[in-house]
N, CA and C atoms of all chains as a GROMACS GRO file, in nm:
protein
  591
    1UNK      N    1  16.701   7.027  -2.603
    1UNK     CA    2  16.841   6.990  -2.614
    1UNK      C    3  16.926   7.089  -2.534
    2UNK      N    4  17.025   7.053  -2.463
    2UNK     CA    5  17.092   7.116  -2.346
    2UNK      C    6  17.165   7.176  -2.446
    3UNK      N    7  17.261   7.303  -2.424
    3UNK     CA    8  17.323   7.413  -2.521
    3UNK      C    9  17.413   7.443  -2.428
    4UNK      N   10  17.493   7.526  -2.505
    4UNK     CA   11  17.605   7.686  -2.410
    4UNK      C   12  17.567   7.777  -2.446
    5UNK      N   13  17.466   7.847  -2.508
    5UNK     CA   14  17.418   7.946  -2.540
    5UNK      C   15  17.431   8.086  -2.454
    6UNK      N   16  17.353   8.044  -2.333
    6UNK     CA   17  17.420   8.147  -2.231
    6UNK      C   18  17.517   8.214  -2.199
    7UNK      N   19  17.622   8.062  -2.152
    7UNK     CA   20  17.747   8.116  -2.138
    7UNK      C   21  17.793   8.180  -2.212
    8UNK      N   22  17.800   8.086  -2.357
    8UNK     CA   23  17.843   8.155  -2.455
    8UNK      C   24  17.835   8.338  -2.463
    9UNK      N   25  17.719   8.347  -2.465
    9UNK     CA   26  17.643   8.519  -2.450
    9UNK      C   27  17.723   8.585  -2.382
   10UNK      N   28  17.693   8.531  -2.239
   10UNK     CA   29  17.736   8.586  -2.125
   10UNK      C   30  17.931   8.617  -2.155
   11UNK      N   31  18.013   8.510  -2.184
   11UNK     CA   32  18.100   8.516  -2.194
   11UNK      C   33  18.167   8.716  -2.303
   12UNK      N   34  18.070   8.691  -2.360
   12UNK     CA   35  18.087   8.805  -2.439
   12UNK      C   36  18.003   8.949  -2.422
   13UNK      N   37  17.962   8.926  -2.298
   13UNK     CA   38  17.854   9.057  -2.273
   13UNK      C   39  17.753   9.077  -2.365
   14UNK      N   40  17.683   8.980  -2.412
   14UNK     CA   41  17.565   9.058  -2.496
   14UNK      C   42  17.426   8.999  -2.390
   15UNK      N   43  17.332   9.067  -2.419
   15UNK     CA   44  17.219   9.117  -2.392
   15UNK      C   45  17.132   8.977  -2.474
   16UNK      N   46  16.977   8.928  -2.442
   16UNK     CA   47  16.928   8.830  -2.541
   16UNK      C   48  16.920   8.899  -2.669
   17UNK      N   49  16.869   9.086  -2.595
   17UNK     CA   50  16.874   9.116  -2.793
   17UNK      C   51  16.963   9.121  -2.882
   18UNK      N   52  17.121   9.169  -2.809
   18UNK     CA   53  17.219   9.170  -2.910
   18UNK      C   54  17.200   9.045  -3.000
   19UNK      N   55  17.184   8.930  -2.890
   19UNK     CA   56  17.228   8.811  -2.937
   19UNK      C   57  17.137   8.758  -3.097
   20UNK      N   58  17.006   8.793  -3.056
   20UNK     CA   59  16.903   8.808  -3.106
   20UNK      C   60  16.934   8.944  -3.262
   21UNK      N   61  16.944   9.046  -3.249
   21UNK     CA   62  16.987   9.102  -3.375
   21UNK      C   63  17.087   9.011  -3.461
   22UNK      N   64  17.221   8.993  -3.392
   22UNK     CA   65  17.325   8.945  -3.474
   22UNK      C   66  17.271   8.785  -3.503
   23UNK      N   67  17.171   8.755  -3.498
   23UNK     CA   68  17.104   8.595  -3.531
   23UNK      C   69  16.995   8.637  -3.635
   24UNK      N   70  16.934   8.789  -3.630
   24UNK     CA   71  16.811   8.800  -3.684
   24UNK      C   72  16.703   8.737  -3.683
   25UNK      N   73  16.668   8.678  -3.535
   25UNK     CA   74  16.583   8.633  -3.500
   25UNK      C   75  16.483   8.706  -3.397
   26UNK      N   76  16.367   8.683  -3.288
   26UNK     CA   77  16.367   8.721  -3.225
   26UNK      C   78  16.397   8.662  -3.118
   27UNK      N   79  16.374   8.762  -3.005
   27UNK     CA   80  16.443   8.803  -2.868
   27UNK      C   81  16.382   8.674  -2.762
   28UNK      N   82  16.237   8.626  -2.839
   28UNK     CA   83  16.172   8.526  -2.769
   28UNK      C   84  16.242   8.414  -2.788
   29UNK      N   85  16.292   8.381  -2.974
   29UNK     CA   86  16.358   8.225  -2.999
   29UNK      C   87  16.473   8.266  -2.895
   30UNK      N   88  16.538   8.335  -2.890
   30UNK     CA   89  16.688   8.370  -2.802
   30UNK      C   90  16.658   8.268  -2.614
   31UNK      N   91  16.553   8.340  -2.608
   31UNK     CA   92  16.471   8.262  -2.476
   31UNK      C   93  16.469   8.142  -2.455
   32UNK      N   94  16.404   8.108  -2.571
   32UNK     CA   95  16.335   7.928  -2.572
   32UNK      C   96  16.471   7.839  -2.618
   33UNK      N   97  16.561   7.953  -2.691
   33UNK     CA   98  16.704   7.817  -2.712
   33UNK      C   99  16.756   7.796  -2.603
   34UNK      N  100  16.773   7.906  -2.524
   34UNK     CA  101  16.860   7.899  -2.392
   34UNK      C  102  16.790   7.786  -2.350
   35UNK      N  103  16.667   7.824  -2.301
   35UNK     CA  104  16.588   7.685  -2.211
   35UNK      C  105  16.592   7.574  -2.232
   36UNK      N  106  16.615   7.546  -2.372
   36UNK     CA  107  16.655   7.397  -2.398
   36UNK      C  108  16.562   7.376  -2.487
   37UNK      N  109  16.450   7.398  -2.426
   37UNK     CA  110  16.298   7.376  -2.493
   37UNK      C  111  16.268   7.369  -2.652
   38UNK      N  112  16.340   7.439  -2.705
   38UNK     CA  113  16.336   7.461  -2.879
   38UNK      C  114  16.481   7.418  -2.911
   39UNK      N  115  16.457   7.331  -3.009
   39UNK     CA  116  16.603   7.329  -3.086
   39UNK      C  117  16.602   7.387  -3.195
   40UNK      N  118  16.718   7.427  -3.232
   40UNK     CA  119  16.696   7.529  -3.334
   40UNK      C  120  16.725   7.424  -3.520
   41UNK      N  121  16.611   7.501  -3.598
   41UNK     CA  122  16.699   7.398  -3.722
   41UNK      C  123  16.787   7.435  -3.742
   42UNK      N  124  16.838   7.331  -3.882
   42UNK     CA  125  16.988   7.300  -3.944
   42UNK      C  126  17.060   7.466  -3.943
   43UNK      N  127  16.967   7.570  -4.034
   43UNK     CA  128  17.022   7.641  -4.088
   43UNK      C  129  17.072   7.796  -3.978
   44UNK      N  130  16.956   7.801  -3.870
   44UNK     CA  131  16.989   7.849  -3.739
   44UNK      C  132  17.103   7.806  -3.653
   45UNK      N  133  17.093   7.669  -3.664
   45UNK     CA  134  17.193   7.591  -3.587
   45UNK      C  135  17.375   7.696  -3.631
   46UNK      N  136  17.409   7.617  -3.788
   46UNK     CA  137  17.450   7.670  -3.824
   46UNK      C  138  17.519   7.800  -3.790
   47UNK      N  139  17.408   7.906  -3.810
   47UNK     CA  140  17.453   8.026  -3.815
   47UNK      C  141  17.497   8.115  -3.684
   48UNK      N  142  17.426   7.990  -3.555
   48UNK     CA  143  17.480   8.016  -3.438
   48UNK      C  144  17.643   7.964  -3.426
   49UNK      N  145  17.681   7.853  -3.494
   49UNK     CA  146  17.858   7.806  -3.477
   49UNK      C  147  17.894   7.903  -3.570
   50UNK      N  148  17.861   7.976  -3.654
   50UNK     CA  149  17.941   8.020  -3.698
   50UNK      C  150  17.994   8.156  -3.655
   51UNK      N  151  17.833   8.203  -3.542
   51UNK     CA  152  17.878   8.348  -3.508
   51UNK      C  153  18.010   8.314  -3.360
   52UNK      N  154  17.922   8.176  -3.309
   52UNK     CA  155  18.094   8.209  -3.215
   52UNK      C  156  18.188   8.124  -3.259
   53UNK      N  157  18.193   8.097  -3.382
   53UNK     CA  158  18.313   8.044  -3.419
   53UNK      C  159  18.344   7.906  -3.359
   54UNK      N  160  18.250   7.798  -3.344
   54UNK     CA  161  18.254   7.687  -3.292
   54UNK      C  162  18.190   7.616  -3.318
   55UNK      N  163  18.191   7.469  -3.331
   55UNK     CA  164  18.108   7.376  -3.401
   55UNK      C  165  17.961   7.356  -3.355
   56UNK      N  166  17.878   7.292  -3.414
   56UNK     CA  167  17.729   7.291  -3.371
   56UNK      C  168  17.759   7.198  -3.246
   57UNK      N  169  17.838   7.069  -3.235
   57UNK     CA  170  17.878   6.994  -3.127
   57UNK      C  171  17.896   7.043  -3.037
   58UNK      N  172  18.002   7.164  -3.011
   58UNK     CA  173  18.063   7.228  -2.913
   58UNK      C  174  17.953   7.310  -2.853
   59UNK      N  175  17.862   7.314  -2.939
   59UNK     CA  176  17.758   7.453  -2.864
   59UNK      C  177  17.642   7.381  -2.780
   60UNK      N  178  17.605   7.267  -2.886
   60UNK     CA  179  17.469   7.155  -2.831
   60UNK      C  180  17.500   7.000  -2.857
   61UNK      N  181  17.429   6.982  -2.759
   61UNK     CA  182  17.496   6.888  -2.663
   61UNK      C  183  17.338   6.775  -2.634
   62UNK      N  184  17.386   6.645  -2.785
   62UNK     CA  185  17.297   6.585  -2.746
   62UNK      C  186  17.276   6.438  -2.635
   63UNK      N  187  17.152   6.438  -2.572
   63UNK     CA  188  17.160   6.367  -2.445
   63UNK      C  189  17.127   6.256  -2.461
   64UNK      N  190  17.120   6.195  -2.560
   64UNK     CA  191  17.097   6.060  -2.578
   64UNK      C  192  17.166   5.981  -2.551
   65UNK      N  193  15.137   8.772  -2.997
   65UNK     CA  194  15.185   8.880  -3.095
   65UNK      C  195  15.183   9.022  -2.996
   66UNK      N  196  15.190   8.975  -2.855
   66UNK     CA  197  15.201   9.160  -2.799
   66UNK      C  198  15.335   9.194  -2.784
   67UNK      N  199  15.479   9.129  -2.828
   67UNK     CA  200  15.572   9.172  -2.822
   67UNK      C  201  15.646   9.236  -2.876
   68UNK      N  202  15.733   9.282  -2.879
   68UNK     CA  203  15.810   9.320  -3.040
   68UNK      C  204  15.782   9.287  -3.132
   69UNK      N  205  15.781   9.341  -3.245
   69UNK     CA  206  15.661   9.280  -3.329
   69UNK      C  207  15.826   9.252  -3.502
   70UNK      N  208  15.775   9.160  -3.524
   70UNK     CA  209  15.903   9.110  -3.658
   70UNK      C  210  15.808   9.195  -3.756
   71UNK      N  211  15.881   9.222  -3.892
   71UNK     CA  212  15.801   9.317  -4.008
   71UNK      C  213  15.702   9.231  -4.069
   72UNK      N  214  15.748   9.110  -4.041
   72UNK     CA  215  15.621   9.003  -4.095
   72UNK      C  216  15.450   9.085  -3.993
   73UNK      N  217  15.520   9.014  -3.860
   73UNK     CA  218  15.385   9.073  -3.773
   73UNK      C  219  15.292   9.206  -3.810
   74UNK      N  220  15.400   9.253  -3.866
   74UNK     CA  221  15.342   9.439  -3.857
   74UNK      C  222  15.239   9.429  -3.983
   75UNK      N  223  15.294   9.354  -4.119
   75UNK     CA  224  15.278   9.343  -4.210
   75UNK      C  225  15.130   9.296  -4.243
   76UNK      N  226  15.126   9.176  -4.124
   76UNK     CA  227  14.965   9.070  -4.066
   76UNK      C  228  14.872   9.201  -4.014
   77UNK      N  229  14.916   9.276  -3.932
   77UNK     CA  230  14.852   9.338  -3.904
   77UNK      C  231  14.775   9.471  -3.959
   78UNK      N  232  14.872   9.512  -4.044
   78UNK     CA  233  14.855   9.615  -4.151
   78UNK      C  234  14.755   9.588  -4.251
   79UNK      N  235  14.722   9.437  -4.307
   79UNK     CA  236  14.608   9.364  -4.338
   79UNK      C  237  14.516   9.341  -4.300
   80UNK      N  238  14.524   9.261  -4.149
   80UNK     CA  239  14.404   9.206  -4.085
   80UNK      C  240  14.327   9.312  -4.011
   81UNK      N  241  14.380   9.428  -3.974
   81UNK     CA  242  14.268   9.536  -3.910
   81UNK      C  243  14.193   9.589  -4.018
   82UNK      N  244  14.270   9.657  -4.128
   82UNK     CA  245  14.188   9.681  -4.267
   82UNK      C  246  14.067   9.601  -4.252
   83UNK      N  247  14.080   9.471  -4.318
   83UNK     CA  248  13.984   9.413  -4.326
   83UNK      C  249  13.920   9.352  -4.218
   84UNK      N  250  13.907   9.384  -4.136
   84UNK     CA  251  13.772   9.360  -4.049
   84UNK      C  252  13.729   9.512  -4.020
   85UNK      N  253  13.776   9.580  -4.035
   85UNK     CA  254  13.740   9.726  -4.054
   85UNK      C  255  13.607   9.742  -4.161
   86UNK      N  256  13.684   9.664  -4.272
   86UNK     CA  257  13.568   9.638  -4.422
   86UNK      C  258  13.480   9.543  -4.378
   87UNK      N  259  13.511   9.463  -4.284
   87UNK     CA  260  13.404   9.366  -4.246
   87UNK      C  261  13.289   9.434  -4.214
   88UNK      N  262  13.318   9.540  -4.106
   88UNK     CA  263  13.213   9.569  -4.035
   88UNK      C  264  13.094   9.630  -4.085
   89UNK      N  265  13.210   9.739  -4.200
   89UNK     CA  266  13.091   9.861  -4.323
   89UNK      C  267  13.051   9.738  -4.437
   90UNK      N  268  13.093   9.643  -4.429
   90UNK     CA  269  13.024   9.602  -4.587
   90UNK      C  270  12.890   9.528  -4.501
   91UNK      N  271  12.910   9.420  -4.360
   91UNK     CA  272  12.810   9.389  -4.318
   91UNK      C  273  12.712   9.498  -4.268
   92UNK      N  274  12.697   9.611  -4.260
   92UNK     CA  275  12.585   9.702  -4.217
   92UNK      C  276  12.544   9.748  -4.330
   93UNK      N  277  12.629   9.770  -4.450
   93UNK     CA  278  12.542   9.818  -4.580
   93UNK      C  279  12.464   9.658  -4.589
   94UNK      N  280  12.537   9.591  -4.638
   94UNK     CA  281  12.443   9.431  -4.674
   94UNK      C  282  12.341   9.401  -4.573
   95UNK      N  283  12.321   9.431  -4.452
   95UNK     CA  284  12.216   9.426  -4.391
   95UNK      C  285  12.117   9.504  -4.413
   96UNK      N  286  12.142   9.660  -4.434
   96UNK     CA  287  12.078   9.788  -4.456
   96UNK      C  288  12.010   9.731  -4.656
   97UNK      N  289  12.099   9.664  -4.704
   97UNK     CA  290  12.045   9.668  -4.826
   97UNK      C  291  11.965   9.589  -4.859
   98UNK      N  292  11.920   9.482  -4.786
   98UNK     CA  293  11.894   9.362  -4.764
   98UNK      C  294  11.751   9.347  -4.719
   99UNK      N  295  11.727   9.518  -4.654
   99UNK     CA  296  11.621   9.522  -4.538
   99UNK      C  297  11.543   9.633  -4.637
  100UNK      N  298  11.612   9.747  -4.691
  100UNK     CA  299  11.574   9.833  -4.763
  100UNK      C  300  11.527   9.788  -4.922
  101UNK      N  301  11.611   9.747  -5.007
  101UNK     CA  302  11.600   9.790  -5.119
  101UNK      C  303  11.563   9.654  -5.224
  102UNK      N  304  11.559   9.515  -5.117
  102UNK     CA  305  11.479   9.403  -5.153
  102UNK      C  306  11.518   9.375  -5.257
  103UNK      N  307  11.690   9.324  -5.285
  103UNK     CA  308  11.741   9.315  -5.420
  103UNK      C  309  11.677   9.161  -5.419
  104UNK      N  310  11.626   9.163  -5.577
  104UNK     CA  311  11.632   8.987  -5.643
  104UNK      C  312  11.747   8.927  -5.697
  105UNK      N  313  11.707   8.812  -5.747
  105UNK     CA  314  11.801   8.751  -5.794
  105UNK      C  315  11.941   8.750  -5.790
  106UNK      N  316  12.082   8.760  -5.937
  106UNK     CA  317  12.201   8.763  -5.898
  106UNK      C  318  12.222   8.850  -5.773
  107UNK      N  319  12.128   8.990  -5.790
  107UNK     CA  320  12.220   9.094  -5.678
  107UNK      C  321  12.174   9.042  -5.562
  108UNK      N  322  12.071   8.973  -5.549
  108UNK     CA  323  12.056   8.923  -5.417
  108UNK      C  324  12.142   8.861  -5.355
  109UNK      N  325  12.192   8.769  -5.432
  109UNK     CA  326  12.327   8.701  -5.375
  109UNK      C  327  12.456   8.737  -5.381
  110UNK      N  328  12.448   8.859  -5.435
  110UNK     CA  329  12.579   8.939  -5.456
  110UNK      C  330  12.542   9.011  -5.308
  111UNK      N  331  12.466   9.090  -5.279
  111UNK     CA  332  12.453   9.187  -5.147
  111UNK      C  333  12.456   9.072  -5.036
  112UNK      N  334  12.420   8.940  -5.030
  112UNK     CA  335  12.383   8.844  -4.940
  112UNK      C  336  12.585   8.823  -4.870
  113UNK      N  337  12.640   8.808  -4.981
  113UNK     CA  338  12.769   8.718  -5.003
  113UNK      C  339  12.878   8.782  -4.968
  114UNK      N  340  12.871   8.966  -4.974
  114UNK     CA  341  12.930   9.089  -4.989
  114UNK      C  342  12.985   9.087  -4.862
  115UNK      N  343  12.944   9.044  -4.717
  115UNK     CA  344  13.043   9.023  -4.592
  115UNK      C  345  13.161   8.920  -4.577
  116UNK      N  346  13.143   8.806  -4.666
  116UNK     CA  347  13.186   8.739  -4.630
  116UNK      C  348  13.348   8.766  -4.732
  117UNK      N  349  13.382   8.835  -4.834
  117UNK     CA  350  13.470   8.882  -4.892
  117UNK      C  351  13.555   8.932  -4.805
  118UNK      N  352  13.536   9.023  -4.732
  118UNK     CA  353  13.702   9.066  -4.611
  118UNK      C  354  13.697   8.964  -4.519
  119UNK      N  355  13.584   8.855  -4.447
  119UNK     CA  356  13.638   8.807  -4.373
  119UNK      C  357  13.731   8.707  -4.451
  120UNK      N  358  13.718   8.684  -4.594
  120UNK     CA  359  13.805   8.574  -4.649
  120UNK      C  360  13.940   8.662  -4.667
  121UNK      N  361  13.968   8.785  -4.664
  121UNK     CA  362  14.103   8.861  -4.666
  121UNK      C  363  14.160   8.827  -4.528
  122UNK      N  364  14.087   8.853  -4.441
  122UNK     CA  365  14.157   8.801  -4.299
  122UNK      C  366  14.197   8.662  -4.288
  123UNK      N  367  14.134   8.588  -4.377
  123UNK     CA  368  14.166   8.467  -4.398
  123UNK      C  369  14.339   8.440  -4.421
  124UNK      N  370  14.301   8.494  -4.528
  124UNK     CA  371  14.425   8.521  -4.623
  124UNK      C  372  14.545   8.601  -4.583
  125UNK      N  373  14.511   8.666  -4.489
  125UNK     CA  374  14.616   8.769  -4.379
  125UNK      C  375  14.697   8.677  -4.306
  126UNK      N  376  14.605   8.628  -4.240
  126UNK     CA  377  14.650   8.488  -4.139
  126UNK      C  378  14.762   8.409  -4.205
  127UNK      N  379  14.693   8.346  -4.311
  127UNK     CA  380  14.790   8.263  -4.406
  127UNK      C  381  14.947   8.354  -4.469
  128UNK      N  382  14.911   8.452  -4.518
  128UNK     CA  383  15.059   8.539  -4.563
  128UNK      C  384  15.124   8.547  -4.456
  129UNK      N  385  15.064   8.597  -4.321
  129UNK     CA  386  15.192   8.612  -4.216
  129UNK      C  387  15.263   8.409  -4.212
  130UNK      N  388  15.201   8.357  -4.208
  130UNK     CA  389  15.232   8.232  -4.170
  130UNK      C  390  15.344   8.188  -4.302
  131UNK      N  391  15.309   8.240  -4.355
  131UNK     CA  392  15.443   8.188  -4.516
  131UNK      C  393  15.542   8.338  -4.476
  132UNK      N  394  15.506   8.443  -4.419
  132UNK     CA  395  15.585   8.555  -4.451
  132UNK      C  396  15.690   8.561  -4.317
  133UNK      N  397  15.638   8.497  -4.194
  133UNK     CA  398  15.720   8.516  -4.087
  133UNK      C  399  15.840   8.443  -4.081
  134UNK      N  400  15.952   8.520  -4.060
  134UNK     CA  401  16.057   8.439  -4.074
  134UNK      C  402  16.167   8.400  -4.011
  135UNK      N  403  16.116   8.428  -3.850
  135UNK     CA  404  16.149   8.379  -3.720
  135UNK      C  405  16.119   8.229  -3.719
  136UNK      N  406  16.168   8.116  -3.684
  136UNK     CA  407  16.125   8.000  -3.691
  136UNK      C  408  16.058   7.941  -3.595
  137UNK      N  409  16.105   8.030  -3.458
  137UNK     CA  410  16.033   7.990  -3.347
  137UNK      C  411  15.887   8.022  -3.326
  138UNK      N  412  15.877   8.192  -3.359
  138UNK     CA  413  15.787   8.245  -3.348
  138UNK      C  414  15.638   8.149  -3.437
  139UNK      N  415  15.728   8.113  -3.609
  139UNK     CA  416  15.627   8.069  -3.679
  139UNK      C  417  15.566   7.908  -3.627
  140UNK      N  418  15.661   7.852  -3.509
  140UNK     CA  419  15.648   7.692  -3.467
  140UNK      C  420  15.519   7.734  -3.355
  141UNK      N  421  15.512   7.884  -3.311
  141UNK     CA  422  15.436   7.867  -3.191
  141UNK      C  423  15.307   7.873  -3.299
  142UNK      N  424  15.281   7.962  -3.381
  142UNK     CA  425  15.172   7.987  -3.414
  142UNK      C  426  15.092   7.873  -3.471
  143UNK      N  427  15.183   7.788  -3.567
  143UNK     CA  428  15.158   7.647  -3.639
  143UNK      C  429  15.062   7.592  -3.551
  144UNK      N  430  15.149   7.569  -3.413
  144UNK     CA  431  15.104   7.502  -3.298
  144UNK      C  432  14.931   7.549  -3.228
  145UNK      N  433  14.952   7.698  -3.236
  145UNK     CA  434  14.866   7.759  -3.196
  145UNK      C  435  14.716   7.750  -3.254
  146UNK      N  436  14.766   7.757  -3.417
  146UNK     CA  437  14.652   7.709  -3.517
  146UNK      C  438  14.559   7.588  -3.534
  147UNK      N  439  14.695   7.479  -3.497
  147UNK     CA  440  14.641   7.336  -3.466
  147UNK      C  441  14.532   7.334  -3.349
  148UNK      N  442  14.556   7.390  -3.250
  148UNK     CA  443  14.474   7.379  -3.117
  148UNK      C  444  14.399   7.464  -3.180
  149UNK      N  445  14.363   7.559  -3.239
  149UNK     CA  446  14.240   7.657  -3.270
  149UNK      C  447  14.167   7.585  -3.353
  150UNK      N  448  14.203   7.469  -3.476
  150UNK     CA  449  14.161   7.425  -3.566
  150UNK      C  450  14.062   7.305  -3.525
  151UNK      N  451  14.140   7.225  -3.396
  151UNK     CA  452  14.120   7.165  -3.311
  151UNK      C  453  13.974   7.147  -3.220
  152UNK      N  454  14.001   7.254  -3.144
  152UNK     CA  455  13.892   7.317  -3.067
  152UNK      C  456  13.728   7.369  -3.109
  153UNK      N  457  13.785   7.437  -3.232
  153UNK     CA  458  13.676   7.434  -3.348
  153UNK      C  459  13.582   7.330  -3.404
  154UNK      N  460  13.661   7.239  -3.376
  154UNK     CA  461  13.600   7.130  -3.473
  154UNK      C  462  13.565   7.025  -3.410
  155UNK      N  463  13.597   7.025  -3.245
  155UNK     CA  464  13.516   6.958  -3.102
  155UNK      C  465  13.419   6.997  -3.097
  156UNK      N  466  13.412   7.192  -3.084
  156UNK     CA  467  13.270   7.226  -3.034
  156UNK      C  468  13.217   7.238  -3.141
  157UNK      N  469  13.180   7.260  -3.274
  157UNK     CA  470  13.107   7.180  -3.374
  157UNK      C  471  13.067   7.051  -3.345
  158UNK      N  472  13.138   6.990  -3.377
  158UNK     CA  473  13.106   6.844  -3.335
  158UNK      C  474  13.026   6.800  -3.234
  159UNK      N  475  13.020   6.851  -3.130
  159UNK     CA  476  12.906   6.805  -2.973
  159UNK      C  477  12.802   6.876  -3.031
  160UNK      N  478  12.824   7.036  -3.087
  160UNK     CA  479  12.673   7.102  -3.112
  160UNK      C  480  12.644   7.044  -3.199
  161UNK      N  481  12.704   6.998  -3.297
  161UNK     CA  482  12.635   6.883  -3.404
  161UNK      C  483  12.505   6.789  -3.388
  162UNK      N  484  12.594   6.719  -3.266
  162UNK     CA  485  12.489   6.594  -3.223
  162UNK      C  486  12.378   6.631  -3.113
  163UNK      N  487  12.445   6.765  -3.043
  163UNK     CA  488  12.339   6.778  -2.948
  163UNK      C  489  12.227   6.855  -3.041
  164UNK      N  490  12.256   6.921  -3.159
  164UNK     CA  491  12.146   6.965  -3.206
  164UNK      C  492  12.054   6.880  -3.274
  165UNK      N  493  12.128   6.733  -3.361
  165UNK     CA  494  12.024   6.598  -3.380
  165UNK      C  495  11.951   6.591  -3.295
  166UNK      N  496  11.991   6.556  -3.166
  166UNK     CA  497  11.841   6.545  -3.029
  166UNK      C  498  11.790   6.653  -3.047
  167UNK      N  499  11.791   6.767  -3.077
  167UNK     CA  500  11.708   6.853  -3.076
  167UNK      C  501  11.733   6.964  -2.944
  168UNK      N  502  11.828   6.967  -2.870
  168UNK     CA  503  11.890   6.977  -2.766
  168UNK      C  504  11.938   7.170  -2.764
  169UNK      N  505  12.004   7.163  -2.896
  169UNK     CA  506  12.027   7.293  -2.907
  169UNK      C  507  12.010   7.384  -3.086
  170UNK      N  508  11.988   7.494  -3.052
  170UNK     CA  509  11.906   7.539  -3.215
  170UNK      C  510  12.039   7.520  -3.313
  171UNK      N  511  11.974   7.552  -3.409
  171UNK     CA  512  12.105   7.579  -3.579
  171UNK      C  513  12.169   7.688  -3.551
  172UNK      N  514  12.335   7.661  -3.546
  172UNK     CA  515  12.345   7.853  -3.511
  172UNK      C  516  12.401   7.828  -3.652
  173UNK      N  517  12.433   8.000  -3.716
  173UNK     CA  518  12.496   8.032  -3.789
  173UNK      C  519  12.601   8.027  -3.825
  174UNK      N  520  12.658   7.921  -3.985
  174UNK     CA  521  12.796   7.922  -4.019
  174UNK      C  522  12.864   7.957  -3.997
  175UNK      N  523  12.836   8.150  -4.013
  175UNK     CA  524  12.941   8.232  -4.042
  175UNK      C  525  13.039   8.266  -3.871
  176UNK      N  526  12.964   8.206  -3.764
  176UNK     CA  527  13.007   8.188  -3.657
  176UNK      C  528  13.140   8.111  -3.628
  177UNK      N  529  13.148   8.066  -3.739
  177UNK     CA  530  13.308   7.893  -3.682
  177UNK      C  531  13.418   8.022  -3.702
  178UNK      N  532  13.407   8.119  -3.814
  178UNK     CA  533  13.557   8.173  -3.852
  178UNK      C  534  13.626   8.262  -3.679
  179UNK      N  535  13.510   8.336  -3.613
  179UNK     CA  536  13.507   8.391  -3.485
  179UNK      C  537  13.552   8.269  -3.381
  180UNK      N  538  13.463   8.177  -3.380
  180UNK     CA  539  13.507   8.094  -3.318
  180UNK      C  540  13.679   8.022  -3.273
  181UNK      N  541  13.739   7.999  -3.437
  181UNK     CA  542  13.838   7.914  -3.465
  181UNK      C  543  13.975   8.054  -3.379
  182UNK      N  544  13.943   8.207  -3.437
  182UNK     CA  545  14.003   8.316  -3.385
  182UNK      C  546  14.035   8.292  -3.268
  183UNK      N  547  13.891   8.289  -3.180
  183UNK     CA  548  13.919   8.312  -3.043
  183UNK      C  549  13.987   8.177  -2.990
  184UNK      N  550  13.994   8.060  -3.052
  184UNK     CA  551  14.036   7.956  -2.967
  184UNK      C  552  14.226   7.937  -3.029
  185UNK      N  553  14.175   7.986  -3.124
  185UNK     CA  554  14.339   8.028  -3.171
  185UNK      C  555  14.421   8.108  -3.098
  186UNK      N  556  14.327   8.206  -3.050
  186UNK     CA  557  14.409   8.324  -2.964
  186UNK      C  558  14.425   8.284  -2.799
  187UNK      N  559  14.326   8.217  -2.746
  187UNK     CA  560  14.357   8.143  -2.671
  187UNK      C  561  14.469   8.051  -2.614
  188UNK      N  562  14.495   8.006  -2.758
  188UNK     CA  563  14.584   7.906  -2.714
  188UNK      C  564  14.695   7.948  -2.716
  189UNK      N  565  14.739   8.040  -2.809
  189UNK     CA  566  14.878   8.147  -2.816
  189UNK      C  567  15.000   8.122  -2.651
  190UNK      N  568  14.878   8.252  -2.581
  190UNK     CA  569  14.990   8.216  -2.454
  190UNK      C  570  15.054   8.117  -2.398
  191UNK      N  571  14.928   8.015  -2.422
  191UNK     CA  572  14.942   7.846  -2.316
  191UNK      C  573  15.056   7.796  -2.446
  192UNK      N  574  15.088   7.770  -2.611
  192UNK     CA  575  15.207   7.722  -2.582
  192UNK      C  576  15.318   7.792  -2.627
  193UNK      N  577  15.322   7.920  -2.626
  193UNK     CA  578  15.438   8.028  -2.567
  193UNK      C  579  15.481   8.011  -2.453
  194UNK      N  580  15.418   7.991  -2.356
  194UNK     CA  581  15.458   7.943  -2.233
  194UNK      C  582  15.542   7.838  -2.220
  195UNK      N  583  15.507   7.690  -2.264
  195UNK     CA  584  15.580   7.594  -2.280
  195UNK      C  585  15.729   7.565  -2.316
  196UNK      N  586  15.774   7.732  -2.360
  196UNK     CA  587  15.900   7.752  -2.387
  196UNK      C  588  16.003   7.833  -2.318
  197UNK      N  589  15.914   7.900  -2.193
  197UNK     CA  590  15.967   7.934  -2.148
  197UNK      C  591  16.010   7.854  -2.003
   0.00000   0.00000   0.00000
């Protein structure tokens, strides 16, 4: 599933690990979300809109 | 698992070397005792049975990290990883099965599939870690 993850990141200067600590995940899922390749579940999903303050919609972006 | 390692990982590992550590001394006494001291009966099958106890902890290592890891990605690769090890295992069983009906190839030893299922488990690790990147 296509994302803003990056930008998002990027927009704020963090690093995959920052991004990755403040998710408490690891540095690899940080990888595989960007790529598209993994979607993340409900409760990850989640906790990614909530760290930038934006809806799960706004962040991922489904292509159907 | 050669990366940064989550406290789950460390945790798998803090287990699973132990016990194959115990693997190794309980199988050389049980061989040594086996050869030496010609136990009968129950203890026979107690000294016979006595290796196969840590490899069932490694068993069980495997399984705790898999309930204990709590990365979701990390735990989707391994799931994945397991399937193809579980997989693979149970192909090459299966051909030596029948090729050993013809008579084709000898009886190997049971205790061989748990090594087996490892290495094709570990195998498969990179190939679908990769897939995500």
């Amino acid at each position: 599933m296509k994302n803003r993850l990056k930008v998002l990141r990027a927009e704020r200067d963090w690093s995959q690990a920052d991004l990755a600590d403040r998710l408490e995940v690891s540095r690899q899922t940080i990888n595989a979300l960007e790529t598209g390749k993994y979607d993340p579940s409900l409760p990850l999903a989640f906790k990614i809109a909530r760290l930038f303050g934006q809806s799960i919609e706004t962040i991922f972006q489904d292509e159907a | 698992m050669g990366q940064a390692q989550t406290p789950a990982a460390r945790r798998y590992l803090a287990r699973f070397f132990p016990a194959m550590i115990a693997y190794v001394a309980v199988l050389f006494a049980s061989i040594w005792a086996l050869r030496h001291l010609d136990p009968q009966g129950p203890l026979l099958w107690l000294v016979a049975v006595a290796p196969a106890v840590p490899i069932m902890a490694a068993i069980a290592a495997m399984g705790l990290y898999m309930v204990e890891e709590t990365d979701e990605f990390l735990r989707a690769v391994l799931a994945q990883s397991m399937l193809w090890g579980i997989g693979i295992t149970m192909a090459l069983c299966t051909v030596w099965g029948f090729l050993e009906n013809a008579g084709l190839l000898p009886h190997p030893p049971l205790y061989l599939i748990f090594p087996l299922f490892c290495f094709s488990f570990g195998v498969a690790q990179p190939f679908i870690a990769r897939r995500y990147r």
